[in-house]
SEDOLO-664690 format. One line per field, with one value per residue (C-alpha): residue in three letters; z, y, x; residue number from 1. Coordinates in nm, 3 decimals, always signed. Layout:
N
type = (ala;...);
z = (Z;...);
y = (Y;...);
x = (X;...);
seq = (NUM;...);
//
This chain:
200
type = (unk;unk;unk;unk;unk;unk;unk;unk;unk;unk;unk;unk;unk;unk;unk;unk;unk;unk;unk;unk;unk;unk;unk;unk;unk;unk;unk;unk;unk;unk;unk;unk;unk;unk;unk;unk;unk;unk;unk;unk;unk;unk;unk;unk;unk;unk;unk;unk;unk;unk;unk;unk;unk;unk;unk;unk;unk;unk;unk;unk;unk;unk;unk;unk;unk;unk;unk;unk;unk;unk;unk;unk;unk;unk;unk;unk;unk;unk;unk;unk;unk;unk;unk;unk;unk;unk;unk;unk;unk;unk;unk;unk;unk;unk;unk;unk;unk;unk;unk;unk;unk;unk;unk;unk;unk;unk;unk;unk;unk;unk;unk;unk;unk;unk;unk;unk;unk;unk;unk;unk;unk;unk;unk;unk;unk;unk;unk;unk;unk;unk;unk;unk;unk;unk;unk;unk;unk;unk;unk;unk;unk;unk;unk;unk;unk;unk;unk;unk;unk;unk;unk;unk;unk;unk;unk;unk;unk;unk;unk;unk;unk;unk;unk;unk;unk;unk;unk;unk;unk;unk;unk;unk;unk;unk;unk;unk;unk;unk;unk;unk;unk;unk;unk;unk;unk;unk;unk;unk;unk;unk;unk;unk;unk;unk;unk;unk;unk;unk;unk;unk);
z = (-1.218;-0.848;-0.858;-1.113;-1.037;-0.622;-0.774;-0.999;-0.731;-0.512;-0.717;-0.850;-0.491;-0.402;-0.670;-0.582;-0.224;-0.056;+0.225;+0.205;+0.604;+0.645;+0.352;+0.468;+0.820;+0.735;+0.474;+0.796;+0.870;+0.648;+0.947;+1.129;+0.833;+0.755;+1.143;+1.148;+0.787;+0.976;+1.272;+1.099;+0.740;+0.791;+1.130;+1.288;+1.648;+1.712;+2.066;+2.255;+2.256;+1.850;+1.894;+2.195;+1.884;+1.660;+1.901;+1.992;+1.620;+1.509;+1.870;+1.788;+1.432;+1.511;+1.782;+1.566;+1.283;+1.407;+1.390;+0.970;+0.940;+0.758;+0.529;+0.186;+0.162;-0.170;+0.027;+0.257;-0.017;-0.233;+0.129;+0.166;-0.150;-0.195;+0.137;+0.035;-0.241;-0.036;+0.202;-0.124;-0.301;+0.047;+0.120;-0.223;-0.227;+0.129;-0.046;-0.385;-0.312;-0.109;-0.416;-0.712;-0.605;-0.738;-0.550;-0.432;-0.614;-0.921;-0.881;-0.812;-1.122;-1.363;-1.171;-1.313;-1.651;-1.668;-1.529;-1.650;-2.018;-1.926;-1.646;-1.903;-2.138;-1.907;-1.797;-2.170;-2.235;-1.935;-2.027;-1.669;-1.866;-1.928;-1.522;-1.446;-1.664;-1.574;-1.229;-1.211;-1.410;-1.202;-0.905;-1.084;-1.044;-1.420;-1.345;-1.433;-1.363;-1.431;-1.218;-0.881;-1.000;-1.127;-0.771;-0.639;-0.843;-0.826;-0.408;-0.435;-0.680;-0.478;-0.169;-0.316;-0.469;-0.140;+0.024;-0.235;-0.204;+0.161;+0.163;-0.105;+0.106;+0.412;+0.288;+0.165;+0.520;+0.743;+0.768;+0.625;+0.933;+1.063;+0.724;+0.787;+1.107;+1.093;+0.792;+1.073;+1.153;+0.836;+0.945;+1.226;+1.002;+0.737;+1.029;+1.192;+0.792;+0.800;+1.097;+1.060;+0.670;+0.740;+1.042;+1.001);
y = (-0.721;-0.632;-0.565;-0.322;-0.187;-0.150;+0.020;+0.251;+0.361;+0.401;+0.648;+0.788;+0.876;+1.005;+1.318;+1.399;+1.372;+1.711;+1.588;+1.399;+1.336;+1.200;+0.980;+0.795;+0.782;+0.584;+0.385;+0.186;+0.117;-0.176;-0.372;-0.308;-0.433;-0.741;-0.821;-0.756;-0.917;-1.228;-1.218;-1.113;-1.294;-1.527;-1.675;-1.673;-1.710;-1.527;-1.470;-1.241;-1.143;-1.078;-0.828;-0.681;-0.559;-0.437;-0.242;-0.086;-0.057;+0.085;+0.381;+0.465;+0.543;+0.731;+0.933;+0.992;+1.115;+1.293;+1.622;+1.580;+1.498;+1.751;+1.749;+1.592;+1.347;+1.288;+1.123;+0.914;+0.753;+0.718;+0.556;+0.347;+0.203;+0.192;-0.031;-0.282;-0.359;-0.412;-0.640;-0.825;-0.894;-0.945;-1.251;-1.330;-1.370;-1.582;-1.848;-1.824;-2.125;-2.403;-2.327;-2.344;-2.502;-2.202;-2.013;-1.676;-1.548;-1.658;-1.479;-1.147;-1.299;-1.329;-0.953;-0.777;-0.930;-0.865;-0.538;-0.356;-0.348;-0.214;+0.054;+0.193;+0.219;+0.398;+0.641;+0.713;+0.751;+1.012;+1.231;+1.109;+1.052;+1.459;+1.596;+1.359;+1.471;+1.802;+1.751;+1.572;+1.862;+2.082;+1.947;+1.961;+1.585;+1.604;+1.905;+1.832;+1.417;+1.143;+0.925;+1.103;+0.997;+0.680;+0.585;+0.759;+0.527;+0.232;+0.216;+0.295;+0.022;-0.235;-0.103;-0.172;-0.503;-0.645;-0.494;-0.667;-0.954;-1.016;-0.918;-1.207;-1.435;-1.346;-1.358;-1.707;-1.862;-1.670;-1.529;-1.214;-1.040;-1.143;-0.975;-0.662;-0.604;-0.685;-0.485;-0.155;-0.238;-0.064;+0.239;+0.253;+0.197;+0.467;+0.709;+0.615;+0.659;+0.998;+1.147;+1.045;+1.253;+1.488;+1.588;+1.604);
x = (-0.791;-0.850;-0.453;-0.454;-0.783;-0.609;-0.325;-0.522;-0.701;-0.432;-0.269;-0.576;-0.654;-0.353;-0.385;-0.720;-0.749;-0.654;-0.570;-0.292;-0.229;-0.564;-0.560;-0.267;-0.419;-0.730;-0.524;-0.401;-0.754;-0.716;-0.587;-0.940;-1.111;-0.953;-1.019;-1.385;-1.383;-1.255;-1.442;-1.816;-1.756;-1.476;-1.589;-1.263;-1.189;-0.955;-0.742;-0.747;-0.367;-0.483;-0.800;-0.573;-0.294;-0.504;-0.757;-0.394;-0.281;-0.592;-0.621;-0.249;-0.306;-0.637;-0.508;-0.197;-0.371;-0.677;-0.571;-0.510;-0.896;-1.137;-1.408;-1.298;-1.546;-1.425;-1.120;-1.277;-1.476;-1.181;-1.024;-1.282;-1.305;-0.917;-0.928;-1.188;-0.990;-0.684;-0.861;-1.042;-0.684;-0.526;-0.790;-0.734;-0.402;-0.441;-0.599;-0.424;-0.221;-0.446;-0.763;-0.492;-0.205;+0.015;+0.278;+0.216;+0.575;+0.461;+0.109;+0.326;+0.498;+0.169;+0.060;+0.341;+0.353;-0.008;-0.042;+0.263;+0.159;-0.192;-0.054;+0.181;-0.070;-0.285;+0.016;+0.054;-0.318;-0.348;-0.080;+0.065;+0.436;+0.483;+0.374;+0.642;+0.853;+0.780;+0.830;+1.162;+1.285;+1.138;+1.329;+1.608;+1.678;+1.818;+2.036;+2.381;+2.411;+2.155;+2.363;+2.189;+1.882;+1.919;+2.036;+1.724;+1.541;+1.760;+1.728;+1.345;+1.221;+1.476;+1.275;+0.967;+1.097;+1.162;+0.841;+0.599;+0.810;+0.764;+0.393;+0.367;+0.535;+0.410;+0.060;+0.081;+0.305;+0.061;-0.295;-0.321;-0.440;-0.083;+0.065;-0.152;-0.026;+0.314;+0.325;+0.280;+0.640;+0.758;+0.638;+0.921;+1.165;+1.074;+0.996;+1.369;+1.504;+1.277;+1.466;+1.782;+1.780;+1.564;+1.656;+2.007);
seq = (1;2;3;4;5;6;7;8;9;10;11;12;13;14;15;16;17;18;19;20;21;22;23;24;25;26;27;28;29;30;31;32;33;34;35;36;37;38;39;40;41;42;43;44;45;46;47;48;49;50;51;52;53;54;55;56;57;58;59;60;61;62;63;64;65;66;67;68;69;70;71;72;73;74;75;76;77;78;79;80;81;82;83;84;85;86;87;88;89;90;91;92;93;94;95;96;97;98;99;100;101;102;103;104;105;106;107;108;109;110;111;112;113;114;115;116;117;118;119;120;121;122;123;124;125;126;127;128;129;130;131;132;133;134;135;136;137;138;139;140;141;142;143;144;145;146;147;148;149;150;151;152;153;154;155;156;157;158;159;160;161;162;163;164;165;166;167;168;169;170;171;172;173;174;175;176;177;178;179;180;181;182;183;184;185;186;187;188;189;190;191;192;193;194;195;196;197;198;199;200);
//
């Protein structure tokens, strides 16, 4: 439930947030939250080195994003609530194995059987099918060849294949403060990816 309910409002959020920039900005907050969820809750002790990376993490994405911020409180509650259930299914999944005995691939395994039936429903249910519809045709992703955008989709669902895939794995081998911030490193790639296409 907290994995459909995380995705629901993750997408949910991302329609009716007007402010897209900022959204994403405090989305990377989560690493500052499973820290102090740690430190206050958890009763970690952590080092130093650790509270060193994310007090960098955390100024670099603040100072990189505050520009986008503005008033859409509607946003920052959707943010906020979007990133306590991140941290929730994060801390969740951390302990998955040691109080069941069950590997984190096949909890991915039971989310996606579970979820997919019910998220599909929903898309129905909410009309969601047609604006997509609507907008690949708009692009004109359809014009002429399907075989453009099957590879599209083809390279973007193996992309997010491997990315849940690691995050499961990583998340069960490590703490999931460690998977939270090593999960930053992403970002260089898709901004190296960004400049090298769009730039060019």
């Amino acid at each position: 439930m907290v994995f459909i309910l995380n995705n629901l409002i993750g997408f949910i959020g991302s329609q009716l947030i007007v402010n897209t920039p900022m959204f994403l900005t405090l989305r990377k907050l989560v690493l500052v939250m499973i820290y102090l969820n740690d430190v206050f809750i958890g009763k970690k002790k952590l080092s130093c080195f650790t509270s060193t990376c994310v007090l960098v993490v955390t100024f670099g994405t603040v100072m990189a994003g505050i520009e986008d911020f503005s008033a859409d409180y509607i946003g920052y509650i959707i943010v906020i609530i979007y990133n306590g259930l991140t941290v929730l299914y994060n801390k969740l999944t951390e302990t998955f194995k040691r109080d069941t005995g069950v590997p984190n691939l096949k909890l991915l395994v039971y989310n996606s059987f579970l979820s997919c039936p019910i998220l599909f429903t929903l898309i129905f249910a909410t009309g969601e099918h047609k604006r997509l519809i609507n907008y690949l045709y708009g692009e004109k992703i359809f014009e002429g060849t399907y075989i453009g955008a099957f590879v599209y989709l083809f390279f973007f669902c193996a992309f997010c294949v491997a990315l849940v895939l690691s995050f499961f794995i990583s998340n069960e081998k490590n703490s999931s403060l460690f998977t939270a911030m090593l999960s930053n490193s992403k970002d260089v790639i898709i901004t190296a990816l960004s400049y090298f296409f769009l730039m060019n």
